[in-house]
C-alpha positions in Angstrom: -45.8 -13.5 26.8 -47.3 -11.8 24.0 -44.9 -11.4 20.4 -45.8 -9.5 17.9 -43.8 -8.6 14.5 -44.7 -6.1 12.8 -42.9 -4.7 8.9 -41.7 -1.2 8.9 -44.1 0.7 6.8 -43.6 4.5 8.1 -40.3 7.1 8.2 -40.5 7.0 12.4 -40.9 2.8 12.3 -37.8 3.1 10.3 -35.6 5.4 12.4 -36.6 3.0 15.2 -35.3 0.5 13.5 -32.0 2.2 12.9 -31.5 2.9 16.5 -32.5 -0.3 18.1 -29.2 -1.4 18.2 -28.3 1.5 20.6 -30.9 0.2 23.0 -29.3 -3.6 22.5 -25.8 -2.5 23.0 -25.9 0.2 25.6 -22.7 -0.4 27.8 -21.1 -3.1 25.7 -17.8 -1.5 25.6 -17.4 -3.6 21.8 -19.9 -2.7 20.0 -19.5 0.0 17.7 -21.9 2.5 16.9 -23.0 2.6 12.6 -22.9 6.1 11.3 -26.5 6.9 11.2 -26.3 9.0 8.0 -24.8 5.8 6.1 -27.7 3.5 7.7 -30.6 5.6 6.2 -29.0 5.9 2.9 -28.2 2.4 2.4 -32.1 1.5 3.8 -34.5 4.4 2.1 -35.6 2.8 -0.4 -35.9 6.2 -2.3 -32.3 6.6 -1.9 -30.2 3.5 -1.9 -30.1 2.8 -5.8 -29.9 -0.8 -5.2 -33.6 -0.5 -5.1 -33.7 0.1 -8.5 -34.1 -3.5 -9.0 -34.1 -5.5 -5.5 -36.6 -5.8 -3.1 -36.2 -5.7 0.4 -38.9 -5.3 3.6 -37.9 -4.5 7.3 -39.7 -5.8 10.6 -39.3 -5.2 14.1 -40.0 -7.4 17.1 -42.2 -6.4 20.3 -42.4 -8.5 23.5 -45.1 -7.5 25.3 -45.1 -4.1 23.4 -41.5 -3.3 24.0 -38.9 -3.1 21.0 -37.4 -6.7 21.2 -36.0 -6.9 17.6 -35.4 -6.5 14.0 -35.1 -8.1 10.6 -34.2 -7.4 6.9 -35.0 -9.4 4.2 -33.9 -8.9 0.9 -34.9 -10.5 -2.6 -31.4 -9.2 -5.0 -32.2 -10.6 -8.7 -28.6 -9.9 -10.1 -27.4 -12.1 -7.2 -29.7 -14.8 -8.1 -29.0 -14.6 -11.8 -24.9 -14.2 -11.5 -24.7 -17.1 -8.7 -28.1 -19.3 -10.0 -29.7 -19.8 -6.5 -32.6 -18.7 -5.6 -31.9 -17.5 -2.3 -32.9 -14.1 0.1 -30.8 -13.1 2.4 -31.5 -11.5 5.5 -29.9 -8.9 7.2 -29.5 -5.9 9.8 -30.7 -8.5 12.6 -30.9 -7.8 16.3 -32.9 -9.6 18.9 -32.4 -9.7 22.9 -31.8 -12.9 24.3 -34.8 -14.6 23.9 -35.1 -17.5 21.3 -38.9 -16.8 20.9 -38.4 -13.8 19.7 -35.7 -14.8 17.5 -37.9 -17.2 15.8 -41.0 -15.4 15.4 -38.2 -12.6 13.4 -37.0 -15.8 11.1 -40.7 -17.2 10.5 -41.3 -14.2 9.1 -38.9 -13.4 6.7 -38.6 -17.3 5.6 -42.3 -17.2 5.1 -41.8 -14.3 3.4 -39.0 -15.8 1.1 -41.0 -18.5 0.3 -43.9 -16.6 -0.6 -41.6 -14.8 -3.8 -40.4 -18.4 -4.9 -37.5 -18.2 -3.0 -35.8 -21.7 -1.9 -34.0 -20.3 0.9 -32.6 -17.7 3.1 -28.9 -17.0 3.6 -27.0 -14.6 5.5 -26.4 -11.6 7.3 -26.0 -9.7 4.4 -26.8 -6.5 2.8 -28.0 -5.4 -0.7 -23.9 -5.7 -2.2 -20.6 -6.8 -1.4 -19.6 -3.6 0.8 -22.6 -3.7 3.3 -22.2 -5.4 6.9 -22.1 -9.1 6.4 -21.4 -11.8 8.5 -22.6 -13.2 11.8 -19.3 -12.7 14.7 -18.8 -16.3 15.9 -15.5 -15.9 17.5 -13.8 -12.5 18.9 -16.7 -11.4 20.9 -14.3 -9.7 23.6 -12.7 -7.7 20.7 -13.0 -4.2 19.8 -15.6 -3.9 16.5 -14.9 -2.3 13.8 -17.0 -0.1 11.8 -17.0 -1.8 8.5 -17.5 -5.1 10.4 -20.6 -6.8 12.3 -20.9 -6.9 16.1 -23.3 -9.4 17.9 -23.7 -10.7 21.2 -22.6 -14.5 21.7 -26.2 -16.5 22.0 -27.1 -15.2 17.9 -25.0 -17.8 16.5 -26.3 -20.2 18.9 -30.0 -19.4 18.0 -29.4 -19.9 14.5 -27.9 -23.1 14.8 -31.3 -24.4 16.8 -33.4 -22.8 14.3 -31.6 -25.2 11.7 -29.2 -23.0 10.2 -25.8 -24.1 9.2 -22.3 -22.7 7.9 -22.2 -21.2 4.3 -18.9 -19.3 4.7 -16.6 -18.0 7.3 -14.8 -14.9 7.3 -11.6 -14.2 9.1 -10.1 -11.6 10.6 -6.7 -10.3 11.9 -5.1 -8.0 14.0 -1.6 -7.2 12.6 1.3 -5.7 14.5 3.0 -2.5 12.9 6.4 -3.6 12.1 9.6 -0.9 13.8 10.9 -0.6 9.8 10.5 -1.9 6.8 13.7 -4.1 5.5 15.3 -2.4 2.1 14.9 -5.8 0.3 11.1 -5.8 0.5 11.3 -2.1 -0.7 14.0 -3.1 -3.6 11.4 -6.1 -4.5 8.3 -3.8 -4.3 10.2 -1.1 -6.9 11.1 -4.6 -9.0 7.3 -5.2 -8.9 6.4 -1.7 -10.5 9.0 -2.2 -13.0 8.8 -5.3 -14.5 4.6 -4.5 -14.7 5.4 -0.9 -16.1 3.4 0.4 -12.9 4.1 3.7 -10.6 2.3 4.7 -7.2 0.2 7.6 -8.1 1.1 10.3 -6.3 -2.1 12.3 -5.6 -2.6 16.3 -2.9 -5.6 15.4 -1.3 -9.2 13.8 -1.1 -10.7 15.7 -3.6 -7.9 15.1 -6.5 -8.2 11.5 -5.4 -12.0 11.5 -5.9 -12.1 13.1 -9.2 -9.2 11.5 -11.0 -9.8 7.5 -9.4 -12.9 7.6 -7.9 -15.0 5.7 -10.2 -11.7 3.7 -10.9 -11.7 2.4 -7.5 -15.6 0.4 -7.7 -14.4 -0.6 -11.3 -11.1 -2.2 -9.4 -12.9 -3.9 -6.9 -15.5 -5.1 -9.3 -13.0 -6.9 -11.2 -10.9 -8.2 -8.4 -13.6 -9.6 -6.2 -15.6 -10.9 -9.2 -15.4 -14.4 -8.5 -15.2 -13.7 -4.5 -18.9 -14.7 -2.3 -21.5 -13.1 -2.6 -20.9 -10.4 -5.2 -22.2 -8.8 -8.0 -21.5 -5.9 -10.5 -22.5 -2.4 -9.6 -24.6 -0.4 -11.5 -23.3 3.0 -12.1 -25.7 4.8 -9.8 -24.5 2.4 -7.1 -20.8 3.4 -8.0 -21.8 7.3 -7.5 -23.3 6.6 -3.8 -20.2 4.5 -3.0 -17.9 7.0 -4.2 -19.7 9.7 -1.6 -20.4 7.2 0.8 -17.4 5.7 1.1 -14.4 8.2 -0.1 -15.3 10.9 1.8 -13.8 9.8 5.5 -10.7 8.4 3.7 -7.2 9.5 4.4 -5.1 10.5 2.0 -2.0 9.3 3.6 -3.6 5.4 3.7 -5.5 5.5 0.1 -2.8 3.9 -2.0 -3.2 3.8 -5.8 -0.8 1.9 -8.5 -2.1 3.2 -12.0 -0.4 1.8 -15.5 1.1 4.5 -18.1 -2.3 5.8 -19.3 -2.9 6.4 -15.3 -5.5 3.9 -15.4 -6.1 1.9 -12.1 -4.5 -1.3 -12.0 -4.9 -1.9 -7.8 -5.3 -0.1 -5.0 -5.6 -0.5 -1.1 -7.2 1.4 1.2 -6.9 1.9 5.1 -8.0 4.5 7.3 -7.5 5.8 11.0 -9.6 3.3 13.4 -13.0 5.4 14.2 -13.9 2.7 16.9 -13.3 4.5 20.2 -14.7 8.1 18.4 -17.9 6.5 17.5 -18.4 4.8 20.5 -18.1 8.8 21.5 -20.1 10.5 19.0 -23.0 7.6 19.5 -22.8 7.0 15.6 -23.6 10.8 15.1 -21.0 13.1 13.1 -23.5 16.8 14.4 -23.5 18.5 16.4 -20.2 17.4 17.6 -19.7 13.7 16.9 -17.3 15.4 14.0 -14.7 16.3 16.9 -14.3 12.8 17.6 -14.0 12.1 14.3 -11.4 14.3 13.4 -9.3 13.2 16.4 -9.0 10.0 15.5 -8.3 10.5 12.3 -5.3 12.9 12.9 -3.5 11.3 15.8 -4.3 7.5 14.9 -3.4 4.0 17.7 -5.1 1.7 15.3 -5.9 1.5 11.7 -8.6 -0.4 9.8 -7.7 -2.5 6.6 -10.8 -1.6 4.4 -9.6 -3.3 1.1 -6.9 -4.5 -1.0 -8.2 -5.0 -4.9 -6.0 -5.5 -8.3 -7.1 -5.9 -11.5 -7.0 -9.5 -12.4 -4.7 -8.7 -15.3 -1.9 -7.7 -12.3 -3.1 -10.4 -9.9 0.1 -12.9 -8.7 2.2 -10.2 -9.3 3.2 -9.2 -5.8 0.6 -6.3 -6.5 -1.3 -6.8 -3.3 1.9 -7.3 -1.0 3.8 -3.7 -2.5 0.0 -1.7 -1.7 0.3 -3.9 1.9 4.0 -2.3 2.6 2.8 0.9 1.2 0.2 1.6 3.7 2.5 0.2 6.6 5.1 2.8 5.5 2.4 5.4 6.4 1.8 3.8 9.7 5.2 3.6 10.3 5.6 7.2 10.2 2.5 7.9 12.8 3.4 5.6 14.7 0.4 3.4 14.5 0.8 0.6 17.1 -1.4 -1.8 14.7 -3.9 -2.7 11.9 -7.3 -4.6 12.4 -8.0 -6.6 8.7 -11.7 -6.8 7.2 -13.1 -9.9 6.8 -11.2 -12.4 4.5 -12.5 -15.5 3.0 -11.1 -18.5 5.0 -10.4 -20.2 1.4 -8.6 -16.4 0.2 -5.1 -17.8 1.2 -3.6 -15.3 -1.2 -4.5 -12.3 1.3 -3.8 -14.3 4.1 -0.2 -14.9 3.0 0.4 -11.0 3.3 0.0 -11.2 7.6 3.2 -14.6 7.3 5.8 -11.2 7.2 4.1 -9.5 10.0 3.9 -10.4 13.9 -0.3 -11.4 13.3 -2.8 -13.0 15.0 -6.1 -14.1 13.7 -8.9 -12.9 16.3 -12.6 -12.6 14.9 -14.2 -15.2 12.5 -17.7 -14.1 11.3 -20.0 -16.6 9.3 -22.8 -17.0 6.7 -25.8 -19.0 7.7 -28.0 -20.9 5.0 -32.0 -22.5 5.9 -33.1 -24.3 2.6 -36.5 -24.6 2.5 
């Protein structure tokens, strides 16, 4: 049977590679929808600033002319200079369960690699640190998350044949929200801000929290996750997309800040109302009414998703990170969230795995990075 790959040269080839997934997916009750808004500006290559200095090219897949997958690679030259390997990544992946067409996706973008000097190819992952990454190995009968990949069960196991092999794992947790919180944790927490001449900002609403922090927050994270897989510094148009990208959807109540006495940002933590079950609803769409959904969730909240915890290195083993973690469980204390759903952590980041030893935990996803060297 006839495969063909073909790279995504037009606006329409584009959107259908945006939408495949939906095709993939369709009745898979844990797979969650992207935000199609987010998924055009992070892959326009006139919008996403990271294409102010890496390269990337898209391909779909057709089995006997029907949409049978799709492919990223991307060629980032700060990654390559801060880490000194010259590897692609690739990314945005999809394929239906057919190893032919798997490999005739991977030829390409290896050949591709290897074409710009590249010695090999590494991944899922995205253009930075805050774009989908990492392949679900385990958890594949648990509900996604929006910030996190979903993929069927056989993708891992097509890799593996293809001759790919662990880089990293990722780990994730679902955390049980805790009746009360005991005074000597909160007595410790206010010993914390003391002794580091810290306060919790205390901030109206989005916008305040935008304009004051905002930038503060990518500057944070910079920092903090500096020495963490995979990064690299952001440029300061990268920071202005993140801060509209990302701060828009984000609840007040769960977006906790610790500043120092020039109300500079020393840490910060940031959850939000699980948008699972409302995207599955609003088919990754916020108009026309996708928004409703939305909304919904986001007022009456089950489930919260841990997006980040980040201090400044200067504040790190401080007992910063676990004061921001009882923070936001004193907000979903008061809703009466049931429980949290963590990003993905490291496997060797034992300092944010420590946090979940206090809570009633269980660790229910792991996600990995595969590496081909050439």
């Amino acid at each position: 049977m006839a495969i063909e790959v073909k790279r995504v040269t037009t606006r329409r080839e584009l959107k259908r590679f945006i939408t495949m997934p939906f095709r993939l997916y369709k009745g898979n009750p844990y797979w969650i929808p992207p935000l199609l808004a987010d998924e055009y500006k992070t892959l326009r290559k006139d919008i996403n600033p990271a294409f102010d200095f890496a390269e990337a090219e898209y391909w779909l897949a057709y089995k006997d002319g029907q949409l049978a997958g799709r492919i990223a690679g991307i060629i980032n030259p700060k990654v390559i200079e801060k880490w000194g390997q010259k590897y692609a990544r690739f990314g945005w992946v999809e394929f239906i369960e057919d190893r032919a067409v798997a490999e005739a996706l991977f030829n390409t973008v290896e050949s591709w690699a290897e074409a710009h000097g590249m010695e090999g190819l590494l991944g899922p992952m995205g253009f930075i640190d805050t774009d989908p990454e990492g392949m679900l190995i385990e958890g594949f009968q648990e509900l996604g998350t929006l910030p996190m990949i979903y993929n069927h069960p056989y993708y891992p196991e097509y890799l593996a044949a293809m001759g790919y092999e662990k880089d990293v794992d990722w780990l994730e947790f679902e955390v049980i929200c805790p009746p009360s919180i005991p005074e000597k944790v909160l007595r410790v927490n206010d010993l914390v801000l003391k002794r580091s001449k810290l306060k919790i900002a205390q901030v109206k609403n989005r916008r305040e929290l935008v304009a004051k922090y905002g930038r503060q927050f990518f500057e944070v994270v910079d920092d903090a996750y500096s020495d963490l897989y995979g990064t690299v510094p952001l440029t300061e148009r990268q920071v202005d997309m993140l801060v509209k990208q990302y701060l828009g959807f984000v609840s007040i109540k769960y977006a906790k800040v610790v500043v120092d006495e020039q109300d500079k940002v020393a840490a910060l933590g940031i959850a939000l109302p699980s948008l699972s079950r409302a995207l599955q609803r609003a088919k990754g769409r916020i108009f026309p009414f996708g928004w409703y959904h939305l909304l919904k969730a986001l007022k009456k909240p089950e489930t919260v998703d841990m997006y980040l915890i980040a201090t400044r290195k200067e504040y790190q083993n401080r007992g910063i990170n676990a004061l921001l973690m009882t923070e936001i469980t004193r907000a979903a204390i008061e809703d009466g969230v049931r429980s949290a759903e963590t990003s993905g952590e490291l496997e060797t980041n034992k300092e944010v795995q420590q946090l979940w030893r206090y809570y009633d935990s269980r660790q229910h996803k792991r996600r990995r990075a595969f590496i081909k060297k050439f």
